[in-house]
C-alpha positions, 0 to 999 in steps of 0.5 A, spaced: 683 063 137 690 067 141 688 064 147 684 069 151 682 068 157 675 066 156 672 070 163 676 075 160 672 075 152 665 074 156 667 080 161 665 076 167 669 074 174 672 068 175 667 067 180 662 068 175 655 064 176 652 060 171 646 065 170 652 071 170 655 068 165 650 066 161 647 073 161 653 075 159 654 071 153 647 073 152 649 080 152 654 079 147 652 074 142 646 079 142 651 084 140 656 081 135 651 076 131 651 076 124 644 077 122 645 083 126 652 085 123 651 082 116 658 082 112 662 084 118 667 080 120 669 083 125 664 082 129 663 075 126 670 073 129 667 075 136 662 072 136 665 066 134 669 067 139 664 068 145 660 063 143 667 058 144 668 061 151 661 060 153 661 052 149 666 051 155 664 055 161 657 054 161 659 047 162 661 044 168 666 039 166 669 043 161 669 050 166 672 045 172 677 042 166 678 048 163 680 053 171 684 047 173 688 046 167 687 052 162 685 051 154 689 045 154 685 042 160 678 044 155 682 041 149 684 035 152 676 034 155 674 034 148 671 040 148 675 043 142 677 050 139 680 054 133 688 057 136 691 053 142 683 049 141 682 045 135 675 046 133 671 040 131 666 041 126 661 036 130 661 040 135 657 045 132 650 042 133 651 041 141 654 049 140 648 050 136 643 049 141 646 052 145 645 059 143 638 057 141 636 055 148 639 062 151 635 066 144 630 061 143 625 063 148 626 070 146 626 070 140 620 065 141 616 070 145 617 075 140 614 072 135 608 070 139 607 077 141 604 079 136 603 087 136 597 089 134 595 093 127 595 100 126 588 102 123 586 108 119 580 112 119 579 120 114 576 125 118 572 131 115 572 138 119 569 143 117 574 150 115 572 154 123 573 147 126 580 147 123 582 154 126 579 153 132 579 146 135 574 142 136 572 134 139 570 130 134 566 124 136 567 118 130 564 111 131 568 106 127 568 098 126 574 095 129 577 089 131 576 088 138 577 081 142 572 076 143 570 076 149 567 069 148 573 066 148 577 071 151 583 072 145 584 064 145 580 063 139 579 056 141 571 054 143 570 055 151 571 049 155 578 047 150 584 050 148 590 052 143 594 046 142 601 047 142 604 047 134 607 040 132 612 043 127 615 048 132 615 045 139 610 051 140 616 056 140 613 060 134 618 059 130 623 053 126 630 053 126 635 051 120 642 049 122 647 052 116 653 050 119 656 054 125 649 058 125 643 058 127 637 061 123 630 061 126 624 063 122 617 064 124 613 058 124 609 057 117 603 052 121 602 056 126 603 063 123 609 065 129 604 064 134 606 057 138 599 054 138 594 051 133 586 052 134 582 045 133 576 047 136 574 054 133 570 059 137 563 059 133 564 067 135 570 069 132 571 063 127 579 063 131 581 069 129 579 070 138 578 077 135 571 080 133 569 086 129 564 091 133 563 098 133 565 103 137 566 111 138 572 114 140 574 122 141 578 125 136 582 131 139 583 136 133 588 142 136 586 149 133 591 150 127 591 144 124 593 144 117 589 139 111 591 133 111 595 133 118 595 126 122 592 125 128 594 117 132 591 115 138 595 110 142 592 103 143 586 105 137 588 100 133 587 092 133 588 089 139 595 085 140 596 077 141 598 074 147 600 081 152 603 084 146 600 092 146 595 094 141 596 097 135 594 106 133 589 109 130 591 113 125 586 119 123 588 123 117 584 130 117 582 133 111 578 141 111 572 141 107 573 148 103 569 154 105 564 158 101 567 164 102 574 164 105 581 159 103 587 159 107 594 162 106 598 160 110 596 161 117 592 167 114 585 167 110 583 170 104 577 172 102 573 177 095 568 183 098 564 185 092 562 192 092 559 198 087 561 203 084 559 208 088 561 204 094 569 205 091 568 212 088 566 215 094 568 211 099 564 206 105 564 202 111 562 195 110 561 189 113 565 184 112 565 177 114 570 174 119 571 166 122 568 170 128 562 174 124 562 181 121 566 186 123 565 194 119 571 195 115 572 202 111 573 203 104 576 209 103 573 214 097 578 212 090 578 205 091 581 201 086 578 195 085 582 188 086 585 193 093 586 188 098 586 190 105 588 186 111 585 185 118 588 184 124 589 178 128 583 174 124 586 169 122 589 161 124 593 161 129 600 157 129 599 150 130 600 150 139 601 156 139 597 164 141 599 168 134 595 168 129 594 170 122 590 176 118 585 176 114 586 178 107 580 182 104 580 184 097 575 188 094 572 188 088 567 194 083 562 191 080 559 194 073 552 193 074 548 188 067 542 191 066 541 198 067 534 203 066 534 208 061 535 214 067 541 210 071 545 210 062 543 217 062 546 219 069 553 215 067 553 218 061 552 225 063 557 223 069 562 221 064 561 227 059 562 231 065 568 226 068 572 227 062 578 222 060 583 226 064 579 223 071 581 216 068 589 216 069 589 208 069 584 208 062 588 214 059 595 211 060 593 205 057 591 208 051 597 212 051 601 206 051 596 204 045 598 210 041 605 209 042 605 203 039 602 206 032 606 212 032 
């Protein structure tokens, strides 16, 4: 190192306590550690740095060495450092444990708190549901903890044993030279504990499945395939860790009569020929009921005509869509002998000329020939 002062690196007084500079360091090393800064070596160099500084000051003997006499006063104490503090590569193990007596409970804690899982649950609505909004009450089996053990997962009258194969830390650590590596505990699953005496109602799992129902809030406007979560539905955590969500993906059963657009809904009134030739008022069906709407005479069919505000509303807002209404003429299949005879005196004395659409087409049929 150049020689920096070592309360200066860590950010710390020179009166600094033992816990002020341990948590100074902790803040440090948290924030230039190589697993957190891969292929930096900017940040590698200040770790390795502030891990020098706290090796001497969170030392009595060395700190008392090192204000009385500086770095000299260290390296004559054994402590050892690169630049003005030659490092002894076997003082990394003592080092070592160091950074791991500050992180080791963190780090430990972590994996020992284990967050509970997210749970998933399809829910079906119906098409007025989804324009309107609506609770809807779903019962689910999900894990829920044991209350005969409590969580524990141990038998009553007996409890977990701490893990031999990491010192109930949760976690195993490997030295690879100046670094310390930890890595969850295989034996125990991360947990710091084993179960010898297995619950009979949950099998040591401390967690048992039961069901339950749950209120599904659906907001008016939601869209197919929308997701709504609700906090701490899921799996409970392990060891005061929160519990996980449940997701409910929202799928809309399809309408008999009406599909959505946007935030407006379509849909086909079928009517006669008379209704389009002379013109009527109908009644058409809405998400609300049936409202009358006129046809006026000359109706062509495929005409779509548009209702105001009868729609979805947007998503958390008031505004809502319209409803789109497309009318077609039906041709009747079967008729009697006077219905044919009344058409064919209508079309003799209708003519070809009261039919623009069908005289354009075979004009362009014509043309086509000449």
């Amino acid at each position: 190192m150049d020689g920096r002062d070592y309360y200066e690196l860590l950010g710390v007084a020179r009166d600094a306590s033992t816990e002020e500079i341990k948590k100074a360091y902790r803040k440090l090393a948290i924030k230039h550690h190589p697993d957190q800064n891969q292929g930096d070596a900017d940040a590698e160099r200040k770790f390795k740095e502030i891990s020098e500084a706290y090796a001497v000051l969170g030392d009595a003997d060395k700190r008392a060495r090192y204000d009385r006499f500086g770095h000299l006063g260290a390296r004559d104490g054994g402590a050892g450092g690169p630049g003005g503090y030659p490092f002894d590569p076997s003082d990394l193990g003592s080092m070592g444990e160091i950074f791991s007596g500050i992180f080791g409970d963190l780090l430990g804690a972590r994996r020992r708190a284990q967050h509970g899982r997210d749970l998933r649950y399809d829910l079906e609505i119906k098409f007025e549901e989804a324009a309107f909004g609506a609770e809807k009450n779903v019962r689910l089996a999900r894990p829920v903890t044991c209350e005969t053990c409590t969580g524990t997962g141990a038998r009553p009258g007996t409890s977990p044993e701490r893990c031999r194969a990491c010192n109930g830390r949760g976690e195993v650590r490997l030295q690879q030279g100046f670094f310390t590596i930890s890595r969850g505990c295989s034996a125990c699953g991360g947990t710091g504990r084993i179960v010898t005496s297995p619950c009979d109602d949950c099998a040591g799992r401390g967690l048992v499945q039961r069901e339950e129902e749950l209120v599904v809030r659906i907001p008016a406007g939601i869209d197919d395939g929308s997701v709504r979560s609700i906090k701490g539905g899921g799996e409970p955590g392990r060891n005061g860790a929160p519990a996980g969500d449940l997701h409910v993906y929202v799928r809309i059963e399809p309408h008999p009569l009406f599909t959505r657009v946007g935030n407006d809904v379509a849909c086909t009134v079928p009517i006669s020929f008379a209704q389009a030739a002379l013109g009527a008022m109908l009644d058409v069906p809405t998400l609300e009921g049936k409202v009358k709407m006129r046809v006026p005479a000359g109706t062509q069919s495929a005409t779509t005509f548009r209702l105001r505000n009868k729609g979805f509303p947007t998503l958390g807002g008031t505004v809502r869509g319209d409803q789109l209404v497309s009318v077609v003429v039906e041709v009747p299949e079967s008729l009697t002998e006077r219905q044919r005879q009344l058409i064919a005196d209508l079309a003799a004395e209708m003519g070809e000329e009261v039919h623009p659409q069908r005289k354009t087409f075979l004009d362009k049929l014509r043309s086509l020939f000449e």
